[in-house]
C-alpha positions in Angstrom: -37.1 -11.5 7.0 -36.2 -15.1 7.0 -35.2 -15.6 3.1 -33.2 -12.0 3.8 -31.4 -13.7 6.9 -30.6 -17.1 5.1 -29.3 -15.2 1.7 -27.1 -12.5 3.1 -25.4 -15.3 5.7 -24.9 -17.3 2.3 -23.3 -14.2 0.2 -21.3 -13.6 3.7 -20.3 -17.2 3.4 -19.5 -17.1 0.0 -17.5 -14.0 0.2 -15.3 -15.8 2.9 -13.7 -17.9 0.4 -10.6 -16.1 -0.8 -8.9 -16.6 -3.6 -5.4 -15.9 -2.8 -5.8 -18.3 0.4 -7.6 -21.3 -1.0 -4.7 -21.0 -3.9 -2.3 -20.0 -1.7 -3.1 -23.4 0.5 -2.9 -25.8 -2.0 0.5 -24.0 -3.6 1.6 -24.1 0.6 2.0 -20.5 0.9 -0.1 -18.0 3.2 0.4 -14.3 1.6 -0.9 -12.7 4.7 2.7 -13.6 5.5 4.5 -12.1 2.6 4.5 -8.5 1.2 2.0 -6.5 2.9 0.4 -8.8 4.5 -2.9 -7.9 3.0 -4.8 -11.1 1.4 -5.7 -9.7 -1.5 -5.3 -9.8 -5.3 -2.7 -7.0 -5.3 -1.0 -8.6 -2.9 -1.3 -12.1 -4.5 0.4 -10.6 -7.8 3.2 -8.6 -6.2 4.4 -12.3 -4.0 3.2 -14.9 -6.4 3.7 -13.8 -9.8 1.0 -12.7 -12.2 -0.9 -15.7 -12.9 -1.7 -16.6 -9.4 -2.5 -13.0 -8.6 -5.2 -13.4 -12.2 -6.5 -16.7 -10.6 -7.0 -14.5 -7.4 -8.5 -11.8 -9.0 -11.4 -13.7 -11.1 -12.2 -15.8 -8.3 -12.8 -12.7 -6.1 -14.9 -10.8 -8.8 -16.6 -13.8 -9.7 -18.2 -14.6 -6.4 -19.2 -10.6 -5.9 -21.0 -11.4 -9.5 -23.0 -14.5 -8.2 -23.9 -12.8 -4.6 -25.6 -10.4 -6.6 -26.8 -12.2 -9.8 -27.7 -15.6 -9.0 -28.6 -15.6 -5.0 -31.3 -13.0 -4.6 -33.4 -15.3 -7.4 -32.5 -18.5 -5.6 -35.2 -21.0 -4.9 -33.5 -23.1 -1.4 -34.8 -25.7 0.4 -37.1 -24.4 3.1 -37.0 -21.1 2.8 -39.9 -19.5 0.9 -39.5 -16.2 -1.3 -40.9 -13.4 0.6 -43.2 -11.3 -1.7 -42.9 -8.4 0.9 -39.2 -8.3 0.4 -37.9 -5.6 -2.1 -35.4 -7.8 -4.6 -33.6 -4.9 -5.8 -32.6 -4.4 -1.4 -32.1 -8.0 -1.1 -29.9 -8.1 -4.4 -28.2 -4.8 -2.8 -27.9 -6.3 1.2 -26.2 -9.9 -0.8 -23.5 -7.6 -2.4 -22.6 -6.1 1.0 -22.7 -9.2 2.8 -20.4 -10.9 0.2 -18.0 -7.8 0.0 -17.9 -8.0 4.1 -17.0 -11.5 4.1 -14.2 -10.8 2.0 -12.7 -8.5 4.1 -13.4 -10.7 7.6 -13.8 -14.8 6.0 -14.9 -16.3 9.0 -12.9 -19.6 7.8 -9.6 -17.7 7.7 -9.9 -15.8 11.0 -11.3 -12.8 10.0 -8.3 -11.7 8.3 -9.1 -11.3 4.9 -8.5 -8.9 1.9 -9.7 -5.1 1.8 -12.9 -6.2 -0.7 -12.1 -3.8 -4.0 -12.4 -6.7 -6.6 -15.2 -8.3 -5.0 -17.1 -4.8 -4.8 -16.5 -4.2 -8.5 -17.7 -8.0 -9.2 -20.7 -6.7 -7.6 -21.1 -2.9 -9.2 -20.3 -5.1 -12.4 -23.6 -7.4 -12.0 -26.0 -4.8 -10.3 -25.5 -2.1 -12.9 -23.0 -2.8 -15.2 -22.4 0.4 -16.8 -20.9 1.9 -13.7 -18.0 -0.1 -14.5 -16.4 2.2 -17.0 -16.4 5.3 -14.8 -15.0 3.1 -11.8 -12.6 1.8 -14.0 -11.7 4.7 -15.7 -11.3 7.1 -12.3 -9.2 3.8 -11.0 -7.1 3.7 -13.6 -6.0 7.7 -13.7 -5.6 7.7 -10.3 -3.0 4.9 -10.2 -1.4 6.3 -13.2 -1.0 9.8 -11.1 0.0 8.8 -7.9 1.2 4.9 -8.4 -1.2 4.3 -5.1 -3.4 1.2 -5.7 -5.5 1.8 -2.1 -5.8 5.3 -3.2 -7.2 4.5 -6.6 -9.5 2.7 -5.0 -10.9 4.8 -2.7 -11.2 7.5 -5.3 -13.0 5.1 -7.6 -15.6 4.3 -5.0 -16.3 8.0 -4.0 -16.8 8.7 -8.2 -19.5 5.9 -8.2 -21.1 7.6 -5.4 -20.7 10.9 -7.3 -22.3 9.4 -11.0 -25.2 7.4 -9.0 -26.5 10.6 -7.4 -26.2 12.7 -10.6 -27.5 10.2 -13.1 -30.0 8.0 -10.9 -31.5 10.0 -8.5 -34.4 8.3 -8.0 -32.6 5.3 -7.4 -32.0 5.7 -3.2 -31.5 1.4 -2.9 -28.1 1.9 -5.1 -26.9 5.4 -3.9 -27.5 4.1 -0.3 -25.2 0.8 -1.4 -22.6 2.9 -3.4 -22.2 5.2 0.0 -22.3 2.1 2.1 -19.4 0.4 0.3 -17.3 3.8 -0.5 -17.4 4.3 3.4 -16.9 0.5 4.2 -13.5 0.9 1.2 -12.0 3.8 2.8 -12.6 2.0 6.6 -10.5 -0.9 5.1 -7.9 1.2 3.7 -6.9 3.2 6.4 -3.7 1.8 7.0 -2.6 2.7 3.5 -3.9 6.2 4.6 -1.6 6.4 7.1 1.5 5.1 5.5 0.5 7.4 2.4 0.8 10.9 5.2 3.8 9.4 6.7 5.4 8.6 3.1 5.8 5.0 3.2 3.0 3.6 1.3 4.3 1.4 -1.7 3.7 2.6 -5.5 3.5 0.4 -8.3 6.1 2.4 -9.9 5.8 0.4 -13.1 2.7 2.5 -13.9 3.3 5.5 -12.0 3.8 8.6 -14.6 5.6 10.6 -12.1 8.1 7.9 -11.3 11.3 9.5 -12.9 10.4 12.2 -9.8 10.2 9.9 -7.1 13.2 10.1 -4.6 
């Protein structure tokens, strides 16, 4: 229990470091300021321009990628591996802890992005071919409706949907994929209710159906 404790507070820690505010710090700009308010890499691109908002984006996949591949493996100082510790839970229990430190850093206040890129860092390390149907159901639903909190819901409840038909004996990553689709939409539910009251933003440059919009 103790290697499990240290771990997941490191993969919490290390998901606390956002991108968009560690850049956004040394360029003198907080984007929980601008735009929506939202700190992530979305947010980041639509305020700072697309090369910041790239910078924001690898650095948030990239540390959902080590939580997941390098942690779990770790050898630390004082803290022995536990041979009666699952690694495929303690792999699984790093990528939540990381994506939950995204979304509340403890060294920005709690205040941090929704933890989409981070989660897909981590889908993309655990088992990487779920990435194409996450990207893929992602992609079309942005394309459809222009609504990038929607897409990502959508993509999260597909993963859930492809681990439980094509790995059912696999209850460690259908339990995470549930975990982090219900953890997703619990993030996004202020683009939930802007969406029913018709004021959620579209990124209309990709949106098929933007010739209809009003």
């Amino acid at each position: 229990m103790y290697e499990l404790a240290v771990k997941t507070l490191i993969a919490y820690l290390l998901g606390s470091l956002l991108g968009s505010l560690v850049l956004g710090r040394l360029r003198g700009v907080d984007i929980r300021r601008l735009g929506s308010g939202n700190a992530g890499a979305t947010n980041a691109l639509r305020t700072q321009g697309k090369l910041f908002g790239l910078l924001v984006l690898l650095i948030d996949l990239s540390k959902g990628v080590c939580a997941v591949l390098f942690l779990p493996a770790a050898q630390l100082p004082g803290v022995a591996i536990d041979p009666a510790l699952s690694r495929e839970w303690l792999t699984l229990a790093c990528g939540i802890a990381v994506i939950v430190g995204h979304v509340y850093p403890v060294w920005f206040g709690f205040r941090g992005g929704k933890g989409v890129a981070t989660m897909v860092g981590v889908v993309g390390a655990v088992q990487p071919g779920l990435l194409l149907p996450l990207l893929c159901a992602w992609i079309t639903v942005l394309l459809l409706t222009g609504y990038v909190g929607l897409a990502s819901m959508l993509a999260g409840a597909v993963l859930v949907v492809v681990v439980y038909v094509f790995e059912p004996k696999n209850p460690p990553l259908l339990t995470f994929c549930l975990g982090v689709e219900l953890f997703v939409v619990f993030t996004h539910r202020g683009n939930i209710a802007r969406m029913f009251a018709g004021t959620e933003n579209r990124v209309r440059s990709v949106w098929l159906f933007r010739s209809r919009a009003a």
